[in-house]
TIBA-280818 format. One record per atom (N, C-alpha, C): residue in three letters; z, y, x. Coordinates in steps of 0.001 Angstrom, whole numbers, plus 500000, padded with zeros to 6 digits. Layout:
ALAZYX;...
END
This chain:
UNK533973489871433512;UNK532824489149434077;UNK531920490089434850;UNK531850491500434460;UNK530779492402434989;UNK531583492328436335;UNK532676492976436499;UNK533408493255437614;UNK532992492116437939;UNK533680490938437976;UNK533596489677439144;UNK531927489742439798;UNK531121489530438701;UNK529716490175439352;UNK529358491187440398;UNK529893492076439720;UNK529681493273440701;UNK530040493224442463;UNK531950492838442174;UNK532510492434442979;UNK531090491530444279;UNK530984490548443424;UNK530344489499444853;UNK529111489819444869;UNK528431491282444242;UNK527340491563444649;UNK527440492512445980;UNK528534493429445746;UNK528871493667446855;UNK529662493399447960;UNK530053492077447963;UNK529817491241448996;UNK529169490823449707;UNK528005490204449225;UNK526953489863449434;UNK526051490675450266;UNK526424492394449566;UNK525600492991450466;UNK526106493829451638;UNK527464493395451839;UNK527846493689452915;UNK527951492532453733;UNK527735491227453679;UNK527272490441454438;UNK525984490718455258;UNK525086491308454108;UNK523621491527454506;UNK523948492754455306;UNK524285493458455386;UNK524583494806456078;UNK525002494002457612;UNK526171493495457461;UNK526944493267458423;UNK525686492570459668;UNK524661491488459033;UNK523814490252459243;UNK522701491053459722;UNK522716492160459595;UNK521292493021459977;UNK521646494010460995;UNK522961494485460875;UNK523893494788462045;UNK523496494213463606;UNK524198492569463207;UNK524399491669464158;UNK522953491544464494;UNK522236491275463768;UNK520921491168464134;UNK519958492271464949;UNK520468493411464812;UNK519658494349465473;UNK520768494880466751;UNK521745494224466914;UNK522639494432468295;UNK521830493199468881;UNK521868491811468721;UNK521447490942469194;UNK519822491411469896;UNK519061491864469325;UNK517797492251469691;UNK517854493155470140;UNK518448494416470394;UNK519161495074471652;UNK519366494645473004;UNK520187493582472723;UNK520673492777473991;UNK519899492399474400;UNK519009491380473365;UNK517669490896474204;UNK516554491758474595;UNK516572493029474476;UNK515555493966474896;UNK516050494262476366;UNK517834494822476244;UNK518096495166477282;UNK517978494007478806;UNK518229492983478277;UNK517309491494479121;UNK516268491572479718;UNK515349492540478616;UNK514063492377479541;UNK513401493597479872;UNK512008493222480797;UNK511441494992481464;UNK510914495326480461;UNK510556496505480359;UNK509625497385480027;UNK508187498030480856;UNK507138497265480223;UNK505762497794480783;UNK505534499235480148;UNK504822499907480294;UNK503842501049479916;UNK502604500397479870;UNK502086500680479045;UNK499922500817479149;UNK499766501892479337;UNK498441501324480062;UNK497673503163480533;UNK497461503424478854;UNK497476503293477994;UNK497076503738476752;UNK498707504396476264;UNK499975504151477119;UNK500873504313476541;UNK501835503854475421;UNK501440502763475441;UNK502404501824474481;UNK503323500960475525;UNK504009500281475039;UNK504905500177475835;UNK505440498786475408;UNK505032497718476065;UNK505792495931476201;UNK507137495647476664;UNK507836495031476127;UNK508804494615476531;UNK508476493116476700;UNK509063492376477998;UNK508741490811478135;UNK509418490652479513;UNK509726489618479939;UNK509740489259481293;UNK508920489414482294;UNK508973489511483166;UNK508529489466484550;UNK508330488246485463;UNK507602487846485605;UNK508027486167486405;UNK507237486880487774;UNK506053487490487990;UNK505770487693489118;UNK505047489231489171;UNK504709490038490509;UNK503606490978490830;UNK502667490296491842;UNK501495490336491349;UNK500767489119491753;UNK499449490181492287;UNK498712490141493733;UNK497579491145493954;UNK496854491305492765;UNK496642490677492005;UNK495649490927490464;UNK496528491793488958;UNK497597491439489247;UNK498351492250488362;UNK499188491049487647;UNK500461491489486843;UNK501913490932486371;UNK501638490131486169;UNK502397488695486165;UNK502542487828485618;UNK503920487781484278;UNK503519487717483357;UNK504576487656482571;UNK504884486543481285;UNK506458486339481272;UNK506939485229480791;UNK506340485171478754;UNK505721484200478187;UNK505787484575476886;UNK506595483766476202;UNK507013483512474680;UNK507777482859473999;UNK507109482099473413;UNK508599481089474155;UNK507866479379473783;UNK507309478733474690;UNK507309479252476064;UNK507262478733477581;UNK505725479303478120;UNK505348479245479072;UNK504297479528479543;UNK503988481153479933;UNK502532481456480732;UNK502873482889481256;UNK501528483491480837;UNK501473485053480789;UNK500276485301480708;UNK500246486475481555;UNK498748486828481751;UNK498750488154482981;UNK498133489476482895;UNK498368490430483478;UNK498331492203482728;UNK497692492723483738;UNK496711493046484222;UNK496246493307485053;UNK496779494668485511;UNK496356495634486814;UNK497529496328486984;UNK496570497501486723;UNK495214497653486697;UNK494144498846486293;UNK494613499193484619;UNK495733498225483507;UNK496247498272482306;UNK497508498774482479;UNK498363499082483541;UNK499299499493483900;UNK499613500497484052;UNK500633501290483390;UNK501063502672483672;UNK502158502486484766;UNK503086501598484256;UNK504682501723484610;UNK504962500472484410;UNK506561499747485019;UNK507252498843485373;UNK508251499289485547;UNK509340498801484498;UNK510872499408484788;UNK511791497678484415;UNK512269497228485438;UNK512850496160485631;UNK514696496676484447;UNK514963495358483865;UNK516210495392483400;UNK517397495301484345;UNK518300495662484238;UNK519594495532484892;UNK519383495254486480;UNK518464496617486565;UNK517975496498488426;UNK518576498006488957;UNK519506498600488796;UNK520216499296488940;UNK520285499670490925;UNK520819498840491163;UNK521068499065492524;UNK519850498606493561;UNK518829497844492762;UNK517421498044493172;UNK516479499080493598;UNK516548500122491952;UNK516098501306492320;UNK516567502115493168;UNK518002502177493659;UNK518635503272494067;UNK518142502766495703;UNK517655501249495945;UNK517327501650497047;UNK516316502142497642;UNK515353501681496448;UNK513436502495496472;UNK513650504034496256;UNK514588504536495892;UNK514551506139495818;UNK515308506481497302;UNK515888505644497894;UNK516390505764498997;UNK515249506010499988;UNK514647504709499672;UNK513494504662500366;UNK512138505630500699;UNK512079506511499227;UNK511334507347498954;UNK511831508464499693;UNK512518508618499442;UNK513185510260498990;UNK514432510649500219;UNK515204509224500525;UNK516152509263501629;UNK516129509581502984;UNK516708508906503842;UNK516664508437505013;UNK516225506994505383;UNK515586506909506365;UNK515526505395506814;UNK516496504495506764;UNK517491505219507637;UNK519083504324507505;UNK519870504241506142;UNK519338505279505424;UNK520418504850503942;UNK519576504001503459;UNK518123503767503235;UNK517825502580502665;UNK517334501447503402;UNK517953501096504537;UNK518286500138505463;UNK519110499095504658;UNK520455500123504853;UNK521400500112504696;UNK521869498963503137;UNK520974499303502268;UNK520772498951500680;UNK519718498012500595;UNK518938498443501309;UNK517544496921500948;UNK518404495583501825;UNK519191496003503060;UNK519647494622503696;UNK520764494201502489;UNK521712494647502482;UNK522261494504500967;UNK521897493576500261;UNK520771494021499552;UNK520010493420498482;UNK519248492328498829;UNK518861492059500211;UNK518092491150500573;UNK518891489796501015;UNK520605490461501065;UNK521437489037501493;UNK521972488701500045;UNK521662489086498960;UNK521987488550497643;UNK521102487583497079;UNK521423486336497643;UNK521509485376497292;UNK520586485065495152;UNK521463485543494447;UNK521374485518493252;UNK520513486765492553;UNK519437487400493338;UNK518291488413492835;UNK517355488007492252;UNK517018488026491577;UNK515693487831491114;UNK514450487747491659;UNK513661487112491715;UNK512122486773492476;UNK512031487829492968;UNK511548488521491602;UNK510578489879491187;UNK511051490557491695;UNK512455490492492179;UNK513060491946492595;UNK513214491568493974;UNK513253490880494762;UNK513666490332495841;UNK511689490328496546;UNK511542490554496410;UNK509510490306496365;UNK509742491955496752;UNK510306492901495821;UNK510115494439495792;UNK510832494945497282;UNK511890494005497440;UNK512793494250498754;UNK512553493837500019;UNK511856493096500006;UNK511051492428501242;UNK510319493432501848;UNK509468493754500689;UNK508665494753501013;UNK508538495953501431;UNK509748496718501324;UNK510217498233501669;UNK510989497946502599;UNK512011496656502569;UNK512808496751503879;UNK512063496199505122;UNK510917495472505122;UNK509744495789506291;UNK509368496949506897;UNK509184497740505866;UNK508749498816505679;UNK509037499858506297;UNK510522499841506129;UNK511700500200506828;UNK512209499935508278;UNK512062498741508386;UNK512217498555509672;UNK511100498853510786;UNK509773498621510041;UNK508533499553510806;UNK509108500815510674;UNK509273501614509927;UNK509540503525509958;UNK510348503478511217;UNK511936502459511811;UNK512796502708512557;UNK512391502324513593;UNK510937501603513982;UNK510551501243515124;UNK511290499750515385;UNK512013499066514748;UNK512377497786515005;UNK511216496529514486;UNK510129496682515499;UNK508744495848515274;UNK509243494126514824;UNK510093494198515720;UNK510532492197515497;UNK511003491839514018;UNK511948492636513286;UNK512537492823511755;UNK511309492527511004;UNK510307493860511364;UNK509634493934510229;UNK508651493106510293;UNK508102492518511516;UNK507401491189511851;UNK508022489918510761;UNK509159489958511005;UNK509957488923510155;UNK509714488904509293;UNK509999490008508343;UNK510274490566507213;UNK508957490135506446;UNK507967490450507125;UNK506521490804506887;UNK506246489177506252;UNK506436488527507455;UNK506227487386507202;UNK506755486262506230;UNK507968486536505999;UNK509025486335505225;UNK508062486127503911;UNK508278487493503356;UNK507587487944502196;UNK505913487182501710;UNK505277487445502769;UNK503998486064502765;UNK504002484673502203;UNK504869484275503289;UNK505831482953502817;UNK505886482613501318;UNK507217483684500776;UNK507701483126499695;UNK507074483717498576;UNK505620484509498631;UNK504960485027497626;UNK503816485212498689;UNK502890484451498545;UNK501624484096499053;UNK500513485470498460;UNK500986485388496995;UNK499728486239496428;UNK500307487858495944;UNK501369488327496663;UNK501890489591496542;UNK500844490423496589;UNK501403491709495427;UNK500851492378495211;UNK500487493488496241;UNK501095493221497430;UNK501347494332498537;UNK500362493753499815;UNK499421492128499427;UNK498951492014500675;UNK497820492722501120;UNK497345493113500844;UNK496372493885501306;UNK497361494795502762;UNK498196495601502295;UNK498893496568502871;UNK500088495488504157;UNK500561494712503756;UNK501117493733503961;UNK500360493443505516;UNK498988492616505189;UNK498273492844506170;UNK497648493428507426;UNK497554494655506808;UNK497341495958507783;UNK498280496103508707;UNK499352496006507738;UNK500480496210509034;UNK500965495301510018;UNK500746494291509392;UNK501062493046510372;UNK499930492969511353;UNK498849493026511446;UNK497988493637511917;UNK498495494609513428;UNK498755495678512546;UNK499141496837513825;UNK500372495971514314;UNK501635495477513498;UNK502608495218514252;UNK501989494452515285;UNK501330493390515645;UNK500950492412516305;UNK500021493741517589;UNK499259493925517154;UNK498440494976518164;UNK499741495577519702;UNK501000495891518912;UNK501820497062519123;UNK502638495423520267;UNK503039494654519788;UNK503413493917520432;UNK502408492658521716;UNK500694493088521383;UNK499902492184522341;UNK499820490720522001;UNK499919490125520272;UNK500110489016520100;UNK499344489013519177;UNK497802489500519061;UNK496801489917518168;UNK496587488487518133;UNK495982487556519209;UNK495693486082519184;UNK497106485090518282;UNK497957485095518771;UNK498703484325517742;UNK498958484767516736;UNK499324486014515759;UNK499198486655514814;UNK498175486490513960;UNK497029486684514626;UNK495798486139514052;UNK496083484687513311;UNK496434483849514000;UNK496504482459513213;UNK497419482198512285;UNK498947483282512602;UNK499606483424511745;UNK499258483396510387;UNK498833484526510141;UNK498181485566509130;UNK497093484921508338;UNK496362484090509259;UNK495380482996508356;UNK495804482164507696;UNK496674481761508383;UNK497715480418507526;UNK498149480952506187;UNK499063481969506540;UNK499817482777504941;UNK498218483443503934;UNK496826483746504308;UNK496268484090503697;UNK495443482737502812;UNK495508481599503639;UNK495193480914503284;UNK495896479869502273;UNK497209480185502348;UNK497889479631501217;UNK497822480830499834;UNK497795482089500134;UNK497236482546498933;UNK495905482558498325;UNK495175482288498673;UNK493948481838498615;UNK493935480507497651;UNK494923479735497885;UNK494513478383497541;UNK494752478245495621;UNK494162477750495464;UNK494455477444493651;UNK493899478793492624;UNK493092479826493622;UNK493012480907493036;UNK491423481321493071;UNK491207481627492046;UNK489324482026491969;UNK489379483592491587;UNK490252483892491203;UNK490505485239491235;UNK489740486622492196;UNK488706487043491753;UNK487704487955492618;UNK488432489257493584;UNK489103489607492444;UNK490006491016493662;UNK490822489737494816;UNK491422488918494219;UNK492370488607495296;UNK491200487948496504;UNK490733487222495948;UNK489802486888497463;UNK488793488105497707;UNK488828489412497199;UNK488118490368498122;UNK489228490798499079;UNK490208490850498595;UNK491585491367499117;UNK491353490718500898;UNK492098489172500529;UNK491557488364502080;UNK490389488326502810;UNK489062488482502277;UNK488271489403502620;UNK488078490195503173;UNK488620491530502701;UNK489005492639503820;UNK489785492454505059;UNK490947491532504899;UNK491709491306505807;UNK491127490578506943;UNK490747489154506637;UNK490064488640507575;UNK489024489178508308;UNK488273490124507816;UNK487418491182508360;UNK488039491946509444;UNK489490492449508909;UNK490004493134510182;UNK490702492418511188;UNK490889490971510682;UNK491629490409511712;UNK490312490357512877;UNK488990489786512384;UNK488056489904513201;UNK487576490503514408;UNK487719492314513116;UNK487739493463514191;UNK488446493390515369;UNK489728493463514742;UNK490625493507515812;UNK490592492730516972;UNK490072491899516933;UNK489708490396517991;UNK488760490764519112;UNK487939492007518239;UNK486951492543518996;UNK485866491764518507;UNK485717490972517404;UNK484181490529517333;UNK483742491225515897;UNK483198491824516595;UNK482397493230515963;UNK481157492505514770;UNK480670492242515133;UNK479790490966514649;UNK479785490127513350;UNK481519489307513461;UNK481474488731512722;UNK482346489594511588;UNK483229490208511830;UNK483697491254511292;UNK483172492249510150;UNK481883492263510316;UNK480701492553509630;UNK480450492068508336;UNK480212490630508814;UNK479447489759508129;UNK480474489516507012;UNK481727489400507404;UNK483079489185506797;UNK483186490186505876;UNK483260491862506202;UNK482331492346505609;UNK482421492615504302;UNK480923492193504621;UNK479310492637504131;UNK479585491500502687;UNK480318490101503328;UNK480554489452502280;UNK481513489559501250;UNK482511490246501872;UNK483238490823500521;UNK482989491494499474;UNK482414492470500565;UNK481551493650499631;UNK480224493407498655;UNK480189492314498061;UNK479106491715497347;UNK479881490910496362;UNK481091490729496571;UNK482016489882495242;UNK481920490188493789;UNK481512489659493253;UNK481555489680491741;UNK482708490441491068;UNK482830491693490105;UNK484097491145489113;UNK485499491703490164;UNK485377492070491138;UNK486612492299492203;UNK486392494098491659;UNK488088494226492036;UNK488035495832491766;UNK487778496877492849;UNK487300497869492220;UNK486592498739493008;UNK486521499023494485;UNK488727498947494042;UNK488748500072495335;UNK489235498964496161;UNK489404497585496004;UNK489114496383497208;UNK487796496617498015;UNK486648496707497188;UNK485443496616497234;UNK485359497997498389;UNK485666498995497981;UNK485754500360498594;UNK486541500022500122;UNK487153498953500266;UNK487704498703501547;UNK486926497818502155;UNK486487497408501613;UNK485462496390502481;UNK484003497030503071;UNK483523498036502060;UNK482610498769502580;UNK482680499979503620;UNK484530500142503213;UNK484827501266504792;UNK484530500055505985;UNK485064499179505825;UNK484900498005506953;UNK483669497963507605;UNK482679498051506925;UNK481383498187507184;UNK480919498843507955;UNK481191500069507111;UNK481145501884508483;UNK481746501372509496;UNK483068501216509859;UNK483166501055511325;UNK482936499854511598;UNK482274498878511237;UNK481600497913512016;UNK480476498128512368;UNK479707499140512114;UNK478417500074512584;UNK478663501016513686;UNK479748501627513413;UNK480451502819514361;UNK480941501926515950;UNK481344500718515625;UNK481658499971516712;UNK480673499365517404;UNK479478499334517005;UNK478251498674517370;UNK477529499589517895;UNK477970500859517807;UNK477403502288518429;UNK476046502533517554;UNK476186501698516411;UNK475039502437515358;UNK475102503758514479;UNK475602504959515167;UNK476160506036514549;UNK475409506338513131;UNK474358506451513389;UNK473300506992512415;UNK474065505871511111;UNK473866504824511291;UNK474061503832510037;UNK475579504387509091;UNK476696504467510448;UNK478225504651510084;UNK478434506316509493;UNK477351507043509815;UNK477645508291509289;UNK477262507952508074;UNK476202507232507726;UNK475674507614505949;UNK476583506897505488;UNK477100505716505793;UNK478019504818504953;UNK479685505673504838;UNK479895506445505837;UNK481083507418505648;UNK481052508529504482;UNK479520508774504712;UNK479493510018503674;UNK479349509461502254;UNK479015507915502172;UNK478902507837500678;UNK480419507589500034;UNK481057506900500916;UNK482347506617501109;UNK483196508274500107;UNK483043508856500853;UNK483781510124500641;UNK483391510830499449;UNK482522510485498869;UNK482242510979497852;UNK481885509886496290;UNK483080509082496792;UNK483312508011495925;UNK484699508161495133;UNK484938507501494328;UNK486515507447493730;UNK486711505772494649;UNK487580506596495416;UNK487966505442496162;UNK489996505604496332;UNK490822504679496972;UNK492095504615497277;UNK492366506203498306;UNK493265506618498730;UNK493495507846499465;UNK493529507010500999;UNK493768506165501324;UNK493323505252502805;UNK492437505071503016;UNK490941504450502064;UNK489891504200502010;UNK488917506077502517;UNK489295506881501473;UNK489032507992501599;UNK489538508740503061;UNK490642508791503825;UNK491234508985504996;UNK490576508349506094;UNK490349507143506051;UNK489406506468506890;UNK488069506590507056;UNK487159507202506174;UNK485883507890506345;UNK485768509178506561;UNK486938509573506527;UNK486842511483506983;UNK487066510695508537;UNK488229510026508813;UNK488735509821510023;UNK487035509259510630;UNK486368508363510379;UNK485769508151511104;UNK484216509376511412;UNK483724510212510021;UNK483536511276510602;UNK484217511966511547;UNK485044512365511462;UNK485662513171512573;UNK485634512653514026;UNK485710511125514255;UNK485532510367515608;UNK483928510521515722;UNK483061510665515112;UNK481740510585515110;UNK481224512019515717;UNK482035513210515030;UNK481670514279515700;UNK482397514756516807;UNK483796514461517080;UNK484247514725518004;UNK484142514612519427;UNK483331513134520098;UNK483242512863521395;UNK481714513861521781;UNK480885513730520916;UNK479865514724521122;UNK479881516056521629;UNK480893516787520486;UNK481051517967520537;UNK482185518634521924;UNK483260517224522236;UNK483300517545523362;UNK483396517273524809;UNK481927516531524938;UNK481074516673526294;UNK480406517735526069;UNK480112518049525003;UNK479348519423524738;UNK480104520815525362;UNK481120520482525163;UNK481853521814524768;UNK481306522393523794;UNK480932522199522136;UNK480767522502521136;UNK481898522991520112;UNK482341524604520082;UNK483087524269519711;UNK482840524935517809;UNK481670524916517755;UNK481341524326516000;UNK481551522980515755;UNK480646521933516679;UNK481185520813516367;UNK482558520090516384;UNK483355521011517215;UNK484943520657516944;UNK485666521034515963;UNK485284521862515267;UNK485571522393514149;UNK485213521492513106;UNK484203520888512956;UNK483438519779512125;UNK484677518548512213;UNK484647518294513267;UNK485795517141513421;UNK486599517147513113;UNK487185518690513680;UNK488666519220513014;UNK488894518996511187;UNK487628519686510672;UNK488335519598509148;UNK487965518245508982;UNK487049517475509313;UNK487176516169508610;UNK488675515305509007;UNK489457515341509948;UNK490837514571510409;UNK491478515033509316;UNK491780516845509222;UNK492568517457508254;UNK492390516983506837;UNK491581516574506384;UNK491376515726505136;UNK492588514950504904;UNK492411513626505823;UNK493811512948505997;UNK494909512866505987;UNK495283514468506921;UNK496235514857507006;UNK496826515297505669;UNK496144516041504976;UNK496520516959503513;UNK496364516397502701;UNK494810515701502290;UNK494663516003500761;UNK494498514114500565;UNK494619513388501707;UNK494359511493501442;UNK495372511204502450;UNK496981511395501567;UNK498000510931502234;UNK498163509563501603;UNK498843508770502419;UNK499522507495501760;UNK500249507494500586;UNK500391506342499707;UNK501202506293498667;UNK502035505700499279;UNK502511505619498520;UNK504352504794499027;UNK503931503559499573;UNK503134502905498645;UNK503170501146498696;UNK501611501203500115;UNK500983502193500154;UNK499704502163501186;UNK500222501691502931;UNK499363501432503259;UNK499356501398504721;UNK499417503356505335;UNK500171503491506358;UNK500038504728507015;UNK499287504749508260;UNK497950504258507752;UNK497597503816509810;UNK497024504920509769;UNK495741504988508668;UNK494834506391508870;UNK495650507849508374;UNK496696507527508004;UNK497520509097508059;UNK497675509073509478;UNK498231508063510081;UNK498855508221511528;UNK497514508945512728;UNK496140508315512405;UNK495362508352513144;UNK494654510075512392;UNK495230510375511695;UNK494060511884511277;UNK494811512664512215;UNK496357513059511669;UNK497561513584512615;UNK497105513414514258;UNK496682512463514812;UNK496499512415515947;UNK495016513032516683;UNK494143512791515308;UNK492387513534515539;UNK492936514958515522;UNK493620515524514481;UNK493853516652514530;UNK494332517499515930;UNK495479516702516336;UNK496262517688517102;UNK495339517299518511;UNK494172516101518746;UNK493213516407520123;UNK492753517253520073;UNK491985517752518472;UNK490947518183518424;UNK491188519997518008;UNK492704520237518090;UNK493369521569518299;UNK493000521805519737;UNK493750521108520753;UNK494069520915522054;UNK492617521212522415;UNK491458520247522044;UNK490039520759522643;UNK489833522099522299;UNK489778522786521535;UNK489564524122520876;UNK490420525114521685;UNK491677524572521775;UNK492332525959522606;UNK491992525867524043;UNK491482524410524325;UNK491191524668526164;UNK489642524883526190;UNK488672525207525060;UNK487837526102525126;UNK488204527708525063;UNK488471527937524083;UNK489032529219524059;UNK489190530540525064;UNK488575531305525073;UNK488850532401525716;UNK489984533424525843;UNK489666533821524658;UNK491328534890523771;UNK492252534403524526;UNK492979535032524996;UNK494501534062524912;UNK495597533728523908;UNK495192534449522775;UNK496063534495521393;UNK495600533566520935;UNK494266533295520585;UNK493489532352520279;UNK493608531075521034;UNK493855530881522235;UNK493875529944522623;UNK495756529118522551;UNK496797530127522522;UNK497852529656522154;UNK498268529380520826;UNK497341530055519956;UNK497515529690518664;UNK497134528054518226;UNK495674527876519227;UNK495366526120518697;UNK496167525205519413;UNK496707525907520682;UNK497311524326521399;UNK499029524362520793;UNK498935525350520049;UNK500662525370518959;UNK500491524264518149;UNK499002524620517348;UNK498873523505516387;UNK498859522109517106;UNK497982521995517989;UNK498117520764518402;UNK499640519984519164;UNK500428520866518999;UNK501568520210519259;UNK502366519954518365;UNK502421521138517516;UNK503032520483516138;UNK502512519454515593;UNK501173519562515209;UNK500601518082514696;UNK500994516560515680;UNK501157516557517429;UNK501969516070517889;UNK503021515439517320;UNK503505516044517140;UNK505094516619516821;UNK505087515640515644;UNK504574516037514654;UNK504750515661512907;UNK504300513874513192;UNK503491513627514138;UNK502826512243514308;UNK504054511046514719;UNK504865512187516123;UNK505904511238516605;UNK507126511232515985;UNK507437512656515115;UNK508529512787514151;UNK508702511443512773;UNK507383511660512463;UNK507391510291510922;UNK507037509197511697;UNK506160509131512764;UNK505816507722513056;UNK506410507496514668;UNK507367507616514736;UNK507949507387516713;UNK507190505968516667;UNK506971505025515864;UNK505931503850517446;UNK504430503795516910;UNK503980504950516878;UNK502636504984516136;UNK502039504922517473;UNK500648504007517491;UNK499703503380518236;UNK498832504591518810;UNK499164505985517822;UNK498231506827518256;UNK498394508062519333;UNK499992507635519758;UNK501103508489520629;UNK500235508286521621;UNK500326507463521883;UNK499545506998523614;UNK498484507457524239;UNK497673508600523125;UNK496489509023523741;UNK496619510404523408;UNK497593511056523290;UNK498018512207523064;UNK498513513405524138;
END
């Protein structure tokens, strides 16, 4: 009797063995199913992904329904079984243009991708096709992505560029209405403060760009007063400001609003764009002057841009494009002051390399043309 006992006790607990086995492969599987977040605190979620939304994740919970992570709580995002995803964002990073051409088109004719991941591909292979100078693609592309994710996490940047693309092609007026339409469907159903500072900023520059200086402002001035919106939205709307002063030829106003700018914790574009516009502030002065302290002034404020407030991956490259280009005038002015002749071939070197580096990363940059 002991034996028979014994016997089906250990049975029993090799059922349980076996059952806790199965059970912790099964929850494996379902981990390997899903992403993995980071917190800035360093803990680390596992859950679905349903969207990247300008305010931060949307994610799936159990038992239906979604909840949202804002992205200032965010360390990291590592998608499940996105394998040939990443390899094209490191392509993208780290590659050539054409090898991750090559892989985002790929990925973008697969049919069976995932939102979330197909949202990530839109976005770099625009991206991409701006780096190769094929404006019409990434026009597409651009738009594309608007379309089928209204409230992407990339519009802000998204914007900007569509923006320049349109500038680059002379279709600022229809673009313009474009761009309202897609901002205005993200807009809709949403009270969300960053995201409508976000359109905010944008519509501000669509303004600018229109040339109405004016309302551009006001557009603004009104963002920059939003409740509850994050900083460094806020920090773009108030660069907006500066050069809507700077454009109004109110220097005095656009210098103090640059300098507070710069000595803010702000985005590395936000920050690039107030050195940049110091540097336009001292530069035309200094040379009708032939000043060449004040070119020097100009000079290091562009170089800011250039070095130390480069783009992130996901940023707009306009004000990298435009420091690169302050720089290498404001070499060129310096060496055709110049006396030395060592001295004077030494700055117009720089200013060609900086040339050089402008048309090398950016061949259809807007800022070639005055070079």
């Amino acid at each position: 009797m002991q034996t028979y006992m014994l016997s089906k006790i250990l049975r029993l607990a090799a059922q349980g063995v076996l059952c806790s086995v199965a059970l912790t492969f099964a929850t494996g599987v379902a981990h390997a199913r899903q992403d993995r977040i980071v917190t800035q605190d360093g803990k680390e979620k596992i859950a679905k992904v349903v969207s990247e939304d300008y305010d931060g994740l949307t994610l799936a919970v159990d038992g239906g329904g979604t909840t949202g992570l804002r992205w200032k709580a965010i360390q990291s995002v590592r998608y499940a079984n996105a394998d040939r995803y990443y390899r094209a964002i490191d392509a993208f990073t780290s590659g050539t243009p054409q090898d991750a051409l090559k892989q985002l088109e790929n990925l973008a004719a697969d049919t069976k991708l995932r939102p979330v991941l197909r949202h990530g591909v839109l976005f770099h292979l625009a991206r991409t096709y701006q780096r190769v100078g094929d404006t019409d693609k990434a026009l597409a592309t651009y738009e594309a992505l608007l379309e089928s994710f209204p409230k992407t996490r990339y519009l802000l940047t998204v914007g900007t560029n569509l923006i320049t693309l349109y500038r680059a092609k002379g279709t600022v007026g229809a673009g313009a209405k474009t761009l309202e339409t897609r901002l205005g469907a993200a807009q809709s159903g949403s009270n969300d403060p960053t995201l409508q500072a976000g359109i905010g900023v944008l519509r501000g520059a669509i303004l600018e760009e229109q040339g109405k200086t004016a309302d551009a402002q006001r557009a603004f001035e009104t963002t920059a007063a939003i409740q509850g919106a994050d900083a460094d939205v806020l920090a773009a709307a108030k660069l907006g400001i500066a050069r809507s002063a700077q454009r109004a030829g109110r220097n005095s106003d656009a210098d103090t609003r640059y300098r507070e700018l710069v000595t803010a914790a702000a985005p590395n574009e936000v920050l690039a764009g107030a050195w940049n516009g110091l540097g336009d502030l001292a530069f035309e002065p200094a040379l009708q002057k032939r000043d060449a302290a004040g070119l020097r002034e100009a000079l290091f404020a562009y170089l800011r841009g250039v070095v130390l407030y480069t783009p992130g991956r996901e940023g707009s490259t306009d004000e990298h494009e435009r420091a690169l280009a302050g720089a290498s005038k404001t070499f060129k002015a310096l060496g055709e002051l110049e006396t030395d002749a060592e001295a004077k071939k030494s700055f117009l070197d720089r200013a060609r390399r900086k040339r050089d580096e402008l048309s090398g990363t950016y061949p259809q940059s807007r800022f070639l043309k005055d070079l």
